[in-house]
C-alpha positions in Angstrom: -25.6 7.7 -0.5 -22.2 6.9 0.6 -21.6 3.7 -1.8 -22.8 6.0 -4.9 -20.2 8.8 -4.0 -17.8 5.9 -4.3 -19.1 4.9 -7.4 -18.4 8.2 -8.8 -15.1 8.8 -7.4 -14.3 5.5 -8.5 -15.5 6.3 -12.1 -13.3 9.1 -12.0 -10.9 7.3 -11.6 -11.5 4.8 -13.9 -11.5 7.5 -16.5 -8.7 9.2 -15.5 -6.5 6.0 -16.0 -8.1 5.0 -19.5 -7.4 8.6 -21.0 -4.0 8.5 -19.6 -2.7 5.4 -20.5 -4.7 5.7 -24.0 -2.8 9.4 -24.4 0.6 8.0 -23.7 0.1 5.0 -25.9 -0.9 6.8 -28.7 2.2 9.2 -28.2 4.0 6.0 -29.2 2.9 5.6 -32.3 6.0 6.1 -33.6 8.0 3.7 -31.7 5.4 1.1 -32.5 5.5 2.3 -36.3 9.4 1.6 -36.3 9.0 -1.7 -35.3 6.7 -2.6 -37.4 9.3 -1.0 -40.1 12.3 -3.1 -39.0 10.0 -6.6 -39.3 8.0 -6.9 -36.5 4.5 -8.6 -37.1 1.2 -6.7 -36.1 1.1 -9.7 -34.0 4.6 -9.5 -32.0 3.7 -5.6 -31.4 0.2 -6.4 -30.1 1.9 -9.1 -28.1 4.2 -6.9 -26.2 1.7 -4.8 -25.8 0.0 -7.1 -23.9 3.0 -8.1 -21.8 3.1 -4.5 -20.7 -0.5 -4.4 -19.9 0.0 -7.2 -17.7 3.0 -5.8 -16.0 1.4 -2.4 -15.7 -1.8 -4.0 -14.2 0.0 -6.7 -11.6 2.6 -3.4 -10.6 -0.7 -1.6 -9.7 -2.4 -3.9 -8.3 0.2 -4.7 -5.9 1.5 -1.2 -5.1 -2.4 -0.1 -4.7 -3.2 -3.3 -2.3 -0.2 -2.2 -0.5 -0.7 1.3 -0.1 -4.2 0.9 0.8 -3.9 -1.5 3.5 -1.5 0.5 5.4 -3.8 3.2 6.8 -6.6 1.1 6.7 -5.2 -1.7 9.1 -4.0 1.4 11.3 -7.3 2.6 11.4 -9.0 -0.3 11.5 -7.0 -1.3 15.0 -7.6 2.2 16.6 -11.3 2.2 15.1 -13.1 -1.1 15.6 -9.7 -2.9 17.2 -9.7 -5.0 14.4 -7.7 -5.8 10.9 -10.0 -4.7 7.9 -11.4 -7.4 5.8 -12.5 -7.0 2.0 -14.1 -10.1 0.5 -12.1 -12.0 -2.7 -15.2 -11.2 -4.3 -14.9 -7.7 -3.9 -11.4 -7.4 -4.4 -12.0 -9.5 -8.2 -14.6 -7.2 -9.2 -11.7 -4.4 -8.4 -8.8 -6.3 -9.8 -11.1 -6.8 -12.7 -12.4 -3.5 -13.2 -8.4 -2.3 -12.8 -7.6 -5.0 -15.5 -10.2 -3.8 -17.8 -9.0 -0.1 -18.0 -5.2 -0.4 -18.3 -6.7 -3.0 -21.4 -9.1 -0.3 -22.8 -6.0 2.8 -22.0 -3.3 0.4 -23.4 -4.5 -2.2 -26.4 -7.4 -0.4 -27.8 -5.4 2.9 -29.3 -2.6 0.7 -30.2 -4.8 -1.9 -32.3 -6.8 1.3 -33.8 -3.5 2.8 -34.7 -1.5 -0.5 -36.1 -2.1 -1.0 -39.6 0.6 -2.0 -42.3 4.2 -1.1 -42.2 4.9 2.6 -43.3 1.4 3.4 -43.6 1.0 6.9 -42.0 -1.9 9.5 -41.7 -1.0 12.0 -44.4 -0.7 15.7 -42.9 -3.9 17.7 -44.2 -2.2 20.3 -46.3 -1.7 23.8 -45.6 -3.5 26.6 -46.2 -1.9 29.2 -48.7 -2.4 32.3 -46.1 
């Protein structure tokens, strides 16, 4: 019961991050449309994208490994008088699963939205109330 509870907090998660990072990507459309308009390939932006993603993803990873091992070596000493352990296995399958949602918050709405150069969406016209 316990490791499903995690599983859903940990979706929640999961989600939470994707729709974030997918919301403020998308918010950039313009900055990514302007670079493409001063001669930057689809290729270059999709590139720096990526850079990003990786910077975003090793920044968390590190800060979150961090964070978490604070209170849990604290209470892993007054607990069980021991440091915690977390196998590499486990800890792949999180760095993995962290990789995979700043990709799907960060790359996917910014390949959806780059196209050609000065191609916009077209504002749907106005009513005549």
């Amino acid at each position: 019961m316990l490791v499903m509870g995690v599983g859903v907090i940990g979706g929640f998660t999961v989600l939470a991050v994707v729709s974030t990072l997918a919301l403020i990507t998308i918010g950039r459309r313009r900055e990514l449309a302007l670079l493409r308009l001063i001669g930057a390939g689809r290729r270059q932006v999709t590139r720096m994208l990526a850079m990003e993603t990786a910077l975003i993803t090793t920044t968390g990873l590190l800060i979150g490994t961090v964070v978490a091992a604070v209170p849990l070596t604290a209470f892993g000493l007054t607990a069980a008088g021991t440091l915690p352990y977390l196998p590499p296995t486990d800890y792949a399958v999180i760095a993995l699963t962290v990789t995979a949602a700043v990709a799907a918050g960060t790359l996917l709405p910014a390949i959806r939205r780059s196209g050609r150069p000065g191609r916009q969406r077209r504002p749907a016209p106005r009513s005549a109330n």
